[in-house]
C-alpha positions in Angstrom: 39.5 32.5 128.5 37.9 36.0 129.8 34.8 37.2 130.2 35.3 40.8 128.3 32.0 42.2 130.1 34.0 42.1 133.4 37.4 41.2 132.9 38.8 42.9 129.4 37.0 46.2 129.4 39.1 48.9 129.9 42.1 46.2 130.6 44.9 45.8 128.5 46.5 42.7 128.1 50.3 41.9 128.1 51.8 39.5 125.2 55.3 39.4 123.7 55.0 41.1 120.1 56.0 38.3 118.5 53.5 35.8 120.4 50.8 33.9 117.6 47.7 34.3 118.9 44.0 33.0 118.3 41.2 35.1 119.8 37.1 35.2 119.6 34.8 37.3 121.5 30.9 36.7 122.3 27.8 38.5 122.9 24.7 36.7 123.1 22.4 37.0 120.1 25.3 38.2 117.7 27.6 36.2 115.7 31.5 35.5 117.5 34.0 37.5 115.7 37.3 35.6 115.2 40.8 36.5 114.6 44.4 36.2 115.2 47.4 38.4 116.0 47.6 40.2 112.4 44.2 41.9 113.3 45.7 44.0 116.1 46.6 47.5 114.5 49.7 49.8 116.5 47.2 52.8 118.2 49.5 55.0 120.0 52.0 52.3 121.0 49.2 50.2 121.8 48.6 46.8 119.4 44.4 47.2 119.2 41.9 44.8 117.1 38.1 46.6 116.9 35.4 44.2 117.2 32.1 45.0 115.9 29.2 43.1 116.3 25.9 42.3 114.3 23.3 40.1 115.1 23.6 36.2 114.4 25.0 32.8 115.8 27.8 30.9 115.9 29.6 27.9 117.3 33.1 26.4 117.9 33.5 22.4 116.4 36.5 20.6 117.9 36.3 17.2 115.5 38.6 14.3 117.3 39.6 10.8 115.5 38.4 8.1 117.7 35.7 7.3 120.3 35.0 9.6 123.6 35.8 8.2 126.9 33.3 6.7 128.9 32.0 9.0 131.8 31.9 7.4 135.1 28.0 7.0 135.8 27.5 7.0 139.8 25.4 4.3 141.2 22.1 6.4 141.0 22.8 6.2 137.2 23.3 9.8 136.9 26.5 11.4 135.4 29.1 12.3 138.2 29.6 15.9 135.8 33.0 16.1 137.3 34.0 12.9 136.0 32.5 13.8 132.9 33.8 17.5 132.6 37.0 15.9 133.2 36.9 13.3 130.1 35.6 16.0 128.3 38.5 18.0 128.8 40.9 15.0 128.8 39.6 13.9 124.9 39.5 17.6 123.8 43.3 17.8 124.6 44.6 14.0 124.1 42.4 12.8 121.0 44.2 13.4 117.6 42.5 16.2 115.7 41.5 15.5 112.3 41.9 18.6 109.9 40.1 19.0 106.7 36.6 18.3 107.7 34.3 20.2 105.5 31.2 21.6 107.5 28.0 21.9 104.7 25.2 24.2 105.4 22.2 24.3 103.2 23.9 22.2 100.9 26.9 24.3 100.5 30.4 24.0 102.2 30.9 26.6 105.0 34.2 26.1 106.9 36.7 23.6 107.1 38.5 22.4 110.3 42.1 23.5 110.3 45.6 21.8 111.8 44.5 21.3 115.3 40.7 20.3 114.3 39.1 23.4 115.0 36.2 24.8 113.5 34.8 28.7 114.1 31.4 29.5 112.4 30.1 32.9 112.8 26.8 33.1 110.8 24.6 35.5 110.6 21.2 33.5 110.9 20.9 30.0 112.7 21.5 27.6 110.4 18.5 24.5 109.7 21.3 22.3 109.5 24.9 21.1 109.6 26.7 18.4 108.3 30.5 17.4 108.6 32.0 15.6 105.6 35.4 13.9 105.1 36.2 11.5 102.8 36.9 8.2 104.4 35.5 9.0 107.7 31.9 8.9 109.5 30.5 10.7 112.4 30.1 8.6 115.1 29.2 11.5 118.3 28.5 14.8 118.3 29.0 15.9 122.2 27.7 19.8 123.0 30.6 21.1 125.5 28.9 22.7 128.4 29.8 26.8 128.7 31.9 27.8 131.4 28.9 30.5 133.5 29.0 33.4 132.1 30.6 32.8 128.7 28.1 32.5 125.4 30.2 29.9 123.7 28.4 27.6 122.0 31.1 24.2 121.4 30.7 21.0 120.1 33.4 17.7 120.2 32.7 15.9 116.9 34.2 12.3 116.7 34.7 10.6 113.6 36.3 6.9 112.9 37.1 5.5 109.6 35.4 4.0 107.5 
């Protein structure tokens, strides 16, 4: 992950032609933009994707089968945050995702999360609400993943067990 205001600009960065590729860029108070390696365009020799921006809100839903590990609590009965920054990360990368989770906005489908569990919203007003709906399954936690400082992404790990 960079931070484009002081790391990408200007910058070019190396990847094999061939390499898939998932990208998103933030700026506060617009919506993310999203793409993948078919939206970079040949520009002199150079593979370039434009971005533009409008204003809006958005958010990245990673929705896990299961139940979160426990954070260790600290004997003031605080959160240690590495020990929870590090389950965090641990269940993002070791829970199985579960694909095909419709998200509903306003009463209407919006998204659905693909193979790895992922869901990208880029809206262009806050929504009043969301809800996640799969067949079978229940939400059990909805955990809001801290933003690295500097970086404007808004994430959530959803968990769901059956039913």
């Amino acid at each position: 992950m960079f931070d484009a205001g002081s790391y990408l600009r200007n910058r070019p960065v190396m990847l094999p032609a061939d390499a898939p590729l998932e990208w998103s860029v933030w700026r506060t108070g617009c919506a993310p933009q999203f793409g993948t390696e078919s939206d970079f365009k040949d520009v002199d020799g150079q593979r370039i994707a434009h971005v533009e921006f409008s204003a809006g809100w958005g958010a990245q839903i990673f929705v896990r089968a299961g139940r979160p590990s426990e954070a260790r609590i600290k004997s003031n009965d605080s959160l240690d945050a590495r020990s929870a920054a590090g389950a965090l990360v641990n269940d993002l990368f070791t829970a199985p995702p579960l694909p095909g989770v419709e998200v509903i906005s306003d009463h209407e489908p919006i998204a659905t999360s693909d193979a790895e569990g992922a869901v990208r919203l880029s809206m262009r007003t806050v929504p009043r609400r969301l809800s996640l709906r799969c067949e079978g399954w229940h939400l059990t936690r909805l955990q809001y993943v801290p933003p690295k400082q500097g970086f404007g992404i808004v994430s959530y790990l959803a968990w769901m067990e059956r039913n």
